[in-house]
PDB file of N, CA, C and O in Angstrom:
ATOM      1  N   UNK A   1      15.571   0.189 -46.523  1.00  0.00           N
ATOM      2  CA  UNK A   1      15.558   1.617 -46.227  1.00  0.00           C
ATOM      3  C   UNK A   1      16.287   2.408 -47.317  1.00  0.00           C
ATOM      4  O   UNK A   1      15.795   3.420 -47.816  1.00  0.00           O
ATOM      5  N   UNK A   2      17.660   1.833 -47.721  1.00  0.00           N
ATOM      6  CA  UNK A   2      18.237   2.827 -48.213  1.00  0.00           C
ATOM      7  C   UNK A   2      17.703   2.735 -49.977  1.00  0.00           C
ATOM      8  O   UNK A   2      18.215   3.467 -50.825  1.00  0.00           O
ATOM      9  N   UNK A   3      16.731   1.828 -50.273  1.00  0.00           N
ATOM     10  CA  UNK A   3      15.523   1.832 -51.601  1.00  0.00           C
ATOM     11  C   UNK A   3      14.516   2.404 -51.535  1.00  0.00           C
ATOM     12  O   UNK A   3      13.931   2.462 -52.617  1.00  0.00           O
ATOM     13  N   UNK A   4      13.841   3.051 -50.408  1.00  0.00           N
ATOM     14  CA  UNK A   4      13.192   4.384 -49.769  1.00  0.00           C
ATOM     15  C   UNK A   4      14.008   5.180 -50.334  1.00  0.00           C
ATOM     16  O   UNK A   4      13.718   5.741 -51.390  1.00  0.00           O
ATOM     17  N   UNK A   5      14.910   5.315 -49.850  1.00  0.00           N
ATOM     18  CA  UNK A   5      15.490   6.983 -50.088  1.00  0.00           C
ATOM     19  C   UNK A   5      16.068   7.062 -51.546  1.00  0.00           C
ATOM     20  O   UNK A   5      16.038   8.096 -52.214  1.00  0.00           O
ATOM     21  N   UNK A   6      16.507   6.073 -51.902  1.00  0.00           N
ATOM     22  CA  UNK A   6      16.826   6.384 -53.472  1.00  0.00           C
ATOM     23  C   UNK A   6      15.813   6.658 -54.515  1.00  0.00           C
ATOM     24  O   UNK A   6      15.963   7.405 -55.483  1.00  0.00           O
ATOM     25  N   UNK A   7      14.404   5.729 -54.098  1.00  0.00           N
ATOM     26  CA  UNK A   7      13.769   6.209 -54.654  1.00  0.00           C
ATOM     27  C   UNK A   7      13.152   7.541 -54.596  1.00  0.00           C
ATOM     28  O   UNK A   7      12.926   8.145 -55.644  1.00  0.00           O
ATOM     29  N   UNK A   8      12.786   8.177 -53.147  1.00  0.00           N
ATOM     30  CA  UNK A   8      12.225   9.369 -52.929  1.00  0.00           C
ATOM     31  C   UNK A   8      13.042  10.636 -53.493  1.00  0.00           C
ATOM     32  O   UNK A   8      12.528  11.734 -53.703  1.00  0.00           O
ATOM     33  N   UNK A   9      14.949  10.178 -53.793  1.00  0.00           N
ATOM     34  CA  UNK A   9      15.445  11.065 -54.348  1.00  0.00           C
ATOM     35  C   UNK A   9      15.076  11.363 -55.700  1.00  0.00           C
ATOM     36  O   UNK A   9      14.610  12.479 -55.928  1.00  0.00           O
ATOM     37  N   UNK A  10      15.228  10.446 -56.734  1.00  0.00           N
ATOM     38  CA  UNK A  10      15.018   9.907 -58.227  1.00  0.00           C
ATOM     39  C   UNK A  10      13.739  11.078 -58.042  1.00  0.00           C
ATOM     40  O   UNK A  10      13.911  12.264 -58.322  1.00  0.00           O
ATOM     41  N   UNK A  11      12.324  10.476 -57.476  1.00  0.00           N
ATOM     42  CA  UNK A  11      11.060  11.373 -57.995  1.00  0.00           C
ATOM     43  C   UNK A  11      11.630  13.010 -57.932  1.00  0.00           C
ATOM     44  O   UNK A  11      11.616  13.761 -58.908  1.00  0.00           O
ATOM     45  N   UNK A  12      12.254  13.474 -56.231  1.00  0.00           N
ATOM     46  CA  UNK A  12      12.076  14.681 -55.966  1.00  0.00           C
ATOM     47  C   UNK A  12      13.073  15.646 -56.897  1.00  0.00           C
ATOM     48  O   UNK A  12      12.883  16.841 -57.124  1.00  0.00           O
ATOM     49  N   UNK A  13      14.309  14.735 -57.432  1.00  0.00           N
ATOM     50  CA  UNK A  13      15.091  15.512 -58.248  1.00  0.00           C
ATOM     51  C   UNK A  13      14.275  15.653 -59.887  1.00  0.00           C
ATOM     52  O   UNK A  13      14.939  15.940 -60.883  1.00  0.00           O
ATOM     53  N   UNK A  14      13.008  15.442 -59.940  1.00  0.00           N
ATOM     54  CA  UNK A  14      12.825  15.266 -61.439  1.00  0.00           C
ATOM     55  C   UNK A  14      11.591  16.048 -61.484  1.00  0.00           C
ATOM     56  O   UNK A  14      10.975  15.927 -62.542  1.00  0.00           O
ATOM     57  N   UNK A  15      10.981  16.953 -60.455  1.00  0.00           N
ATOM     58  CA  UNK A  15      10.027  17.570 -59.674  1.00  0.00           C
ATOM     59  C   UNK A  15      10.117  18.761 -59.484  1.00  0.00           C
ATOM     60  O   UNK A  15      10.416  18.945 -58.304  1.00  0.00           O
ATOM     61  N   UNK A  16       9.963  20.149 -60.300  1.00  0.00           N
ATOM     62  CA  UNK A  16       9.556  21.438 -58.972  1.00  0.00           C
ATOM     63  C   UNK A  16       8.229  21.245 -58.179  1.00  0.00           C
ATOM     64  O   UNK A  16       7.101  20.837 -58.455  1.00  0.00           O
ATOM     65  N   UNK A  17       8.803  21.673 -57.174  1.00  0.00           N
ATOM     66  CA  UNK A  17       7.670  21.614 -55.652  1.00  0.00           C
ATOM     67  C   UNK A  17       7.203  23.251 -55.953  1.00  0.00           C
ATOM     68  O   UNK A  17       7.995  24.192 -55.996  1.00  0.00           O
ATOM     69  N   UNK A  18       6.264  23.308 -56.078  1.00  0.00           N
ATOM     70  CA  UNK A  18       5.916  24.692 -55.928  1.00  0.00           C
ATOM     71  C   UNK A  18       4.381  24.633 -54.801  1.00  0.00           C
ATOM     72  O   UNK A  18       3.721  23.710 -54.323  1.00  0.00           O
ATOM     73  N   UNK A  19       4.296  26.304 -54.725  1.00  0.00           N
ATOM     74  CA  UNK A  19       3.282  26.575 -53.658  1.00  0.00           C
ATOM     75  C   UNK A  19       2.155  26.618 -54.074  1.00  0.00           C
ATOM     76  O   UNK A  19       2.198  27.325 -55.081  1.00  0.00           O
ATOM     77  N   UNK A  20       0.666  26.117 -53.816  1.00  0.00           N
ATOM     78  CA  UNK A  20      -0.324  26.341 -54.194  1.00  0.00           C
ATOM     79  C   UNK A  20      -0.809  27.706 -54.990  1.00  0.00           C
ATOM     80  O   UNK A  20       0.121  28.458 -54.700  1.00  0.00           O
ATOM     81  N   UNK A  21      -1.644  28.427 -55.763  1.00  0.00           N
ATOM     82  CA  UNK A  21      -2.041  29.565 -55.803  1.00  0.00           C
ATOM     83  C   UNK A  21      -3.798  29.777 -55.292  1.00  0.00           C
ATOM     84  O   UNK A  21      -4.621  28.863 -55.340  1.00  0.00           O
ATOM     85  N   UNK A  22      -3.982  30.666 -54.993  1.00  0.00           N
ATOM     86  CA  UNK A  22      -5.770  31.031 -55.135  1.00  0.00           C
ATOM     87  C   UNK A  22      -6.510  31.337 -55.722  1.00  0.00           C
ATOM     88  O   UNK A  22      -6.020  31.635 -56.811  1.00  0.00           O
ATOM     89  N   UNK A  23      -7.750  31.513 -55.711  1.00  0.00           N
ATOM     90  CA  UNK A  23      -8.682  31.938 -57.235  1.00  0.00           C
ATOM     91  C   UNK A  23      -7.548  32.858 -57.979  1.00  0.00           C
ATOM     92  O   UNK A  23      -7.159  32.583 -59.114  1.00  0.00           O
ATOM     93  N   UNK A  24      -7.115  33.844 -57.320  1.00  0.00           N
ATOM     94  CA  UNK A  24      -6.466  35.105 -57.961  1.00  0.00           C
ATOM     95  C   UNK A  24      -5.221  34.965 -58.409  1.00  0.00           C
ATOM     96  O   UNK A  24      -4.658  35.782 -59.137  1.00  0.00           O
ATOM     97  N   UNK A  25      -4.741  33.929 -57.994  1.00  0.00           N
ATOM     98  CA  UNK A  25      -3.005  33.946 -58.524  1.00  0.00           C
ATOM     99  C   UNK A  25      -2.167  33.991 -57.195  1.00  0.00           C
ATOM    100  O   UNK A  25      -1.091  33.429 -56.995  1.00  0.00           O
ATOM    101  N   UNK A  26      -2.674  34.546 -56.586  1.00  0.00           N
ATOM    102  CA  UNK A  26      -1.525  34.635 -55.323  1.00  0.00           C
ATOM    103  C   UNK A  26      -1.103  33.618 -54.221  1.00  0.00           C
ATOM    104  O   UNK A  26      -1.916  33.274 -53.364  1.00  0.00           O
ATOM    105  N   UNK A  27       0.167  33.139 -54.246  1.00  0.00           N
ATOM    106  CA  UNK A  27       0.673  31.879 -53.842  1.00  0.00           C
ATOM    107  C   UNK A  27       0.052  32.022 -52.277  1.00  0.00           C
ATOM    108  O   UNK A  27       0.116  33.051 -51.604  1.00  0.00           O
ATOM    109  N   UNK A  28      -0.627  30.614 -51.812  1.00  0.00           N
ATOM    110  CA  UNK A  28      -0.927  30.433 -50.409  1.00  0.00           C
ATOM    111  C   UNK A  28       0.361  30.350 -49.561  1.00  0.00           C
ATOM    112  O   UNK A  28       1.228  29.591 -49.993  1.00  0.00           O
ATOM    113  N   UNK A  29       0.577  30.924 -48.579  1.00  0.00           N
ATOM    114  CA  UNK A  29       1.584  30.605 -47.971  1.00  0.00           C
ATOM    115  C   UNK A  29       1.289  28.969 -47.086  1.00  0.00           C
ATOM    116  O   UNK A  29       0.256  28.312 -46.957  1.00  0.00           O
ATOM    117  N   UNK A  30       2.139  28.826 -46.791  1.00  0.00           N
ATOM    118  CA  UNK A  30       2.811  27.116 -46.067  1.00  0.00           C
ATOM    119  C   UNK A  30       2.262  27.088 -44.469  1.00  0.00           C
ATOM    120  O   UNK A  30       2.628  28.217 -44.141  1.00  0.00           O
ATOM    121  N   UNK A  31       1.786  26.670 -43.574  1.00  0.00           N
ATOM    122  CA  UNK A  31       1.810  26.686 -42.302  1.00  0.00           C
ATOM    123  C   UNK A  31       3.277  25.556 -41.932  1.00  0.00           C
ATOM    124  O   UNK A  31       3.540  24.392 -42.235  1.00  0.00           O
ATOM    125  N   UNK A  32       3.981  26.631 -41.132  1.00  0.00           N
ATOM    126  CA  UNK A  32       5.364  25.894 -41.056  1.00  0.00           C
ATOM    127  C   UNK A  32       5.342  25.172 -39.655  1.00  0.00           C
ATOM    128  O   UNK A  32       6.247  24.497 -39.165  1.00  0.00           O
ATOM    129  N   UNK A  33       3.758  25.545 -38.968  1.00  0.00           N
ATOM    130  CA  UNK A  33       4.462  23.842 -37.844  1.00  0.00           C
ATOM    131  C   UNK A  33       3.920  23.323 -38.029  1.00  0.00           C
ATOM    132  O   UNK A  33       3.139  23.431 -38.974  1.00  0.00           O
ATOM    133  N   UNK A  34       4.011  21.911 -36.813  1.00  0.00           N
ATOM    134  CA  UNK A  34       4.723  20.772 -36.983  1.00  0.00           C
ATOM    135  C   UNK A  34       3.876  20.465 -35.707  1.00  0.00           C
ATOM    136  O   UNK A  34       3.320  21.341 -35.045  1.00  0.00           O
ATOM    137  N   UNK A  35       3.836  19.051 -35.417  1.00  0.00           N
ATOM    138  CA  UNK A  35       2.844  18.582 -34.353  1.00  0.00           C
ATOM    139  C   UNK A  35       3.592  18.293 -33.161  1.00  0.00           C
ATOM    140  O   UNK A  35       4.816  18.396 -33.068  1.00  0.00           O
ATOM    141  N   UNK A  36       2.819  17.933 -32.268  1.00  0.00           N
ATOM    142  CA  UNK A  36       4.205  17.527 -30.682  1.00  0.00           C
ATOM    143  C   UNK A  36       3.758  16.621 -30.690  1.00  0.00           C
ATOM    144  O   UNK A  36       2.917  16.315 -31.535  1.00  0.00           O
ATOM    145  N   UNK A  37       4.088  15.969 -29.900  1.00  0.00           N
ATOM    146  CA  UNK A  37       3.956  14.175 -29.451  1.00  0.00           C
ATOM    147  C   UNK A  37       5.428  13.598 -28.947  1.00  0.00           C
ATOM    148  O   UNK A  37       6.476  14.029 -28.466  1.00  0.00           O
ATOM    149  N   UNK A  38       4.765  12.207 -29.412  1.00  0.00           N
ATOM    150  CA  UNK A  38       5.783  11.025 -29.576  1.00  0.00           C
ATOM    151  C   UNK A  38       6.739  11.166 -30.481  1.00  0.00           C
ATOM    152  O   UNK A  38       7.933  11.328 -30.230  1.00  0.00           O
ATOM    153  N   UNK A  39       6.189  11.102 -31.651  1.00  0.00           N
ATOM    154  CA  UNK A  39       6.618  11.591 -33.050  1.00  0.00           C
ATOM    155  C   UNK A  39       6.216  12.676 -33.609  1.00  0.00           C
ATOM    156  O   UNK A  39       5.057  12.599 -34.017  1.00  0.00           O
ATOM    157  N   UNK A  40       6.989  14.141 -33.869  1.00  0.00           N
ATOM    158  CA  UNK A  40       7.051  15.459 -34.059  1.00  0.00           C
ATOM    159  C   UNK A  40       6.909  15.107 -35.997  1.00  0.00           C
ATOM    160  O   UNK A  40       7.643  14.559 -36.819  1.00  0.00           O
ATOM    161  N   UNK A  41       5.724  15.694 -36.039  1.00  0.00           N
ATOM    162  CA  UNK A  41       5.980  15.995 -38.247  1.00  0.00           C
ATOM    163  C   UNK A  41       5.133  17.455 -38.272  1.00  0.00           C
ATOM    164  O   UNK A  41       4.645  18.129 -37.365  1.00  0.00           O
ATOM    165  N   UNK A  42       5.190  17.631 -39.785  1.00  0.00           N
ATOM    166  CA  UNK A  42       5.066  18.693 -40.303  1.00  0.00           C
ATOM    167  C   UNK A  42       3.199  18.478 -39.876  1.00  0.00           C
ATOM    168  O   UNK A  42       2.688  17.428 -39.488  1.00  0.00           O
ATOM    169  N   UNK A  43       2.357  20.053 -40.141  1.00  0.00           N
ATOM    170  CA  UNK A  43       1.401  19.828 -40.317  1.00  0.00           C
ATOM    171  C   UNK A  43       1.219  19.885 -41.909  1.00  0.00           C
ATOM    172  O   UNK A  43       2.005  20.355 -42.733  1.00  0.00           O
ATOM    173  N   UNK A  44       0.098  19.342 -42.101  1.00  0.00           N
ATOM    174  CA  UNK A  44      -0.323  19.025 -43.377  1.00  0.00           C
ATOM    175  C   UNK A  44      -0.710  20.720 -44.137  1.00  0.00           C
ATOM    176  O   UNK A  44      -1.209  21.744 -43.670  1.00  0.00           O
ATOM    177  N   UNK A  45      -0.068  20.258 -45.797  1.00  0.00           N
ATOM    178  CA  UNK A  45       0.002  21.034 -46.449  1.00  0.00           C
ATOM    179  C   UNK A  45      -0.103  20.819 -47.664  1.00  0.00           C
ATOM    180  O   UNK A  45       0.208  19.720 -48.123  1.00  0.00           O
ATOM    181  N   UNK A  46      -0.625  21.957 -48.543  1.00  0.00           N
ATOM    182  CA  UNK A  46      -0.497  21.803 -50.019  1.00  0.00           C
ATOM    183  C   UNK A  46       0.374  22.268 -50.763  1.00  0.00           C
ATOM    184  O   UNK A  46       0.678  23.460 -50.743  1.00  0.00           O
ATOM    185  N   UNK A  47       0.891  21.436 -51.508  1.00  0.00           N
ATOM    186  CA  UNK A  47       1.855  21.895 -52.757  1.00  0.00           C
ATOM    187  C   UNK A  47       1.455  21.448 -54.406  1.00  0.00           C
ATOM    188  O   UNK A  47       0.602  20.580 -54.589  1.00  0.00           O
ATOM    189  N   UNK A  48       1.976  21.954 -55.285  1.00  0.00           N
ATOM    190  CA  UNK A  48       2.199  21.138 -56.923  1.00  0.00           C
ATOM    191  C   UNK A  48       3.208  20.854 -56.592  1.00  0.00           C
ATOM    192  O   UNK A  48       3.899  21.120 -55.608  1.00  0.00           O
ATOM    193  N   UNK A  49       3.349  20.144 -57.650  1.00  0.00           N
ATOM    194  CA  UNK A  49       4.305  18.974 -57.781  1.00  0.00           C
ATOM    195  C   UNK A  49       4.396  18.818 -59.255  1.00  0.00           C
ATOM    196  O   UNK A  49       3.541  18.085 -59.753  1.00  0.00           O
ATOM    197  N   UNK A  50       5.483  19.502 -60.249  1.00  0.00           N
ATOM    198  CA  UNK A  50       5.229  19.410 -61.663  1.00  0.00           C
ATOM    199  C   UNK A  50       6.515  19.185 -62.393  1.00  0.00           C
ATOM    200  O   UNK A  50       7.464  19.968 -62.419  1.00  0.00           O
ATOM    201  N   UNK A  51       6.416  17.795 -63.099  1.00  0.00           N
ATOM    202  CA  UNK A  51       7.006  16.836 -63.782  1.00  0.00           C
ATOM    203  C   UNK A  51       8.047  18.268 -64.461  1.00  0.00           C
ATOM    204  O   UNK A  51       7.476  19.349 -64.605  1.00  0.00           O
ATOM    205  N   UNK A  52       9.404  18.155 -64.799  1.00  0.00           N
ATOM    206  CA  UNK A  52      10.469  18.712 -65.456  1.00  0.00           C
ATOM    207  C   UNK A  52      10.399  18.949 -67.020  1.00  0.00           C
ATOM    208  O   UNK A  52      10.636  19.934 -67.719  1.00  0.00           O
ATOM    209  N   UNK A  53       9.940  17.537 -67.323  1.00  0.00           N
ATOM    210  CA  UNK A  53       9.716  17.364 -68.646  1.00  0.00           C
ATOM    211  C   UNK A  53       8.696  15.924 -68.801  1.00  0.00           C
ATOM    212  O   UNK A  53       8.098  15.291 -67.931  1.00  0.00           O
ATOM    213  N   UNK A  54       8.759  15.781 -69.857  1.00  0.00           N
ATOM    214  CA  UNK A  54       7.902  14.251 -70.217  1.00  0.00           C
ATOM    215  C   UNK A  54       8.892  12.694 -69.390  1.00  0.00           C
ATOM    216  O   UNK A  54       8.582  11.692 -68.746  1.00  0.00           O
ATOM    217  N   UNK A  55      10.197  13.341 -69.939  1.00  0.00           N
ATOM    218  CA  UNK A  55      11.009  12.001 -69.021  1.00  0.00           C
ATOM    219  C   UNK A  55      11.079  11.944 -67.926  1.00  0.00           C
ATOM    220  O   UNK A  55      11.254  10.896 -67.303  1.00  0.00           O
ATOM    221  N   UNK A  56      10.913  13.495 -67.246  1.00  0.00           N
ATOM    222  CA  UNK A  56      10.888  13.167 -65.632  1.00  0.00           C
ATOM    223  C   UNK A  56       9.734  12.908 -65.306  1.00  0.00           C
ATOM    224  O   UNK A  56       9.752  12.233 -64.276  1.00  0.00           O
ATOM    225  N   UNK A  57       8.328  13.181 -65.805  1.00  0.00           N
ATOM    226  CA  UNK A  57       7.217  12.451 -65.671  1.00  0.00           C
ATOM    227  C   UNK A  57       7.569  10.962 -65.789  1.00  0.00           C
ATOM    228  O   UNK A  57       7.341  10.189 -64.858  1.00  0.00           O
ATOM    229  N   UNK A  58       7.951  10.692 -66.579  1.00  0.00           N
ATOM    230  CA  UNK A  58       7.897   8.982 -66.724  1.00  0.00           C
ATOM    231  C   UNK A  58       8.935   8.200 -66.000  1.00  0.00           C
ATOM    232  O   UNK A  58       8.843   6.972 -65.996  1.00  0.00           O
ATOM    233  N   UNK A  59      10.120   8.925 -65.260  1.00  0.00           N
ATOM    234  CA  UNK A  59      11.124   8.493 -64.368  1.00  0.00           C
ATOM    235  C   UNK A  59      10.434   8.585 -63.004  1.00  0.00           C
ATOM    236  O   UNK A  59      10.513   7.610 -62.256  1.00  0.00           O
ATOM    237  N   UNK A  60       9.658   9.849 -62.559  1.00  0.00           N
ATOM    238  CA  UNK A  60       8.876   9.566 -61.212  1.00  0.00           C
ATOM    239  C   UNK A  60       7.886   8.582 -61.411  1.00  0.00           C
ATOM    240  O   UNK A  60       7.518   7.952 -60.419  1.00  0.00           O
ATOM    241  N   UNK A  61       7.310   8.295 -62.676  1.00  0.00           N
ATOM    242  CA  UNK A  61       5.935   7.417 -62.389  1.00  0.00           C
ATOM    243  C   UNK A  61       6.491   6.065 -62.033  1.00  0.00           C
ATOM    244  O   UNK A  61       6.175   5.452 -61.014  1.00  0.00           O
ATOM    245  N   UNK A  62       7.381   5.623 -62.986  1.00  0.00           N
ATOM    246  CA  UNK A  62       8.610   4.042 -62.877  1.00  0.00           C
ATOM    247  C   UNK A  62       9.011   4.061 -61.725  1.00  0.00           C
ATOM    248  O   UNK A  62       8.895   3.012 -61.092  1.00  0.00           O
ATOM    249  N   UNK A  63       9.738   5.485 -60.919  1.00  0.00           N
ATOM    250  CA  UNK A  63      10.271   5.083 -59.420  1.00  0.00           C
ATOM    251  C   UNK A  63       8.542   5.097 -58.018  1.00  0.00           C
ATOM    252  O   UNK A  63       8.680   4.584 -56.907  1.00  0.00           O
ATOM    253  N   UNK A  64       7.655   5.522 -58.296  1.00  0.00           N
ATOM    254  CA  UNK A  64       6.568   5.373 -57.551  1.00  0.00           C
ATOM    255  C   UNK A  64       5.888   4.092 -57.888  1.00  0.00           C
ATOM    256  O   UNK A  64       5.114   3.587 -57.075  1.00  0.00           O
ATOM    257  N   UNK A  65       6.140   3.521 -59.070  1.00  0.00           N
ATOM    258  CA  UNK A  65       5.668   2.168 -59.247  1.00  0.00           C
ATOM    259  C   UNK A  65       6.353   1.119 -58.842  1.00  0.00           C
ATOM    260  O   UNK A  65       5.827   0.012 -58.729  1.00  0.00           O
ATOM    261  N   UNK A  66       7.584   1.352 -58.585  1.00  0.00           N
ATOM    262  CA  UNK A  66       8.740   0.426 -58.045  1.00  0.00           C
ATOM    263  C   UNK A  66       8.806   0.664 -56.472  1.00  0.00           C
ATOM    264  O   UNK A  66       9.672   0.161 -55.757  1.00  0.00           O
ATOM    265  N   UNK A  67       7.643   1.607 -55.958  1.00  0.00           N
ATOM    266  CA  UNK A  67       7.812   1.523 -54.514  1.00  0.00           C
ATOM    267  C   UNK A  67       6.089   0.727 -54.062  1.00  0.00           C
ATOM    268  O   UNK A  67       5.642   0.207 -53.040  1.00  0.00           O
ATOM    269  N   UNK A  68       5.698   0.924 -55.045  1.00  0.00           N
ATOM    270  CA  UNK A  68       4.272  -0.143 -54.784  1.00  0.00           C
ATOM    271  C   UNK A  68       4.351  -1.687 -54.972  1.00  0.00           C
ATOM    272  O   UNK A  68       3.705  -2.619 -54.493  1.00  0.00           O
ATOM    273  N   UNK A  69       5.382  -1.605 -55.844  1.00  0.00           N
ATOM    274  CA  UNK A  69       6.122  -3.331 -56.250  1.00  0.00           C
ATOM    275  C   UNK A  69       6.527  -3.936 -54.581  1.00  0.00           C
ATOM    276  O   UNK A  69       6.111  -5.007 -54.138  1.00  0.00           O
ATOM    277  N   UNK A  70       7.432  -2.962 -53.821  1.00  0.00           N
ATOM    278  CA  UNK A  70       7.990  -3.775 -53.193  1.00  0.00           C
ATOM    279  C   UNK A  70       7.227  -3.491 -51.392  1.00  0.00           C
ATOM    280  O   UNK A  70       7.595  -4.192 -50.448  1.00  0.00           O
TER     281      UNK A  70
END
């Protein structure tokens, strides 16, 4: 577990999360709920996801490849 989370940190610190845009430029907003049940999660959504630089590209790709390893 706690090689889950180190890794999910490593990618997300090397990452801006940003919001989708539309034909026009203007950011989609987020649908902020979340499902009921058993187990409560987010509903599904779109984001980018864009590398910092070239090394944080290649530090998230090494930590997402080290979570398919194990």
């Amino acid at each position: 577990m706690s090689t889950l989370w180190i890794t999910a940190a490593t990618i997300l610190s090397v990452l801006n999360i940003t919001k989708v845009r539309d034909e026009n430029g203007k950011e989609e907003e987020i649908d902020t709920g979340y499902s009921s049940g058993i187990v409560n999660h987010a509903n599904p959504f779109k984001a980018n996801f864009i590398p910092r630089s070239k090394g944080a590209e290649d530090m998230a790709r090494s930590a997402a490849e080290q979570v398919r390893i194990h």
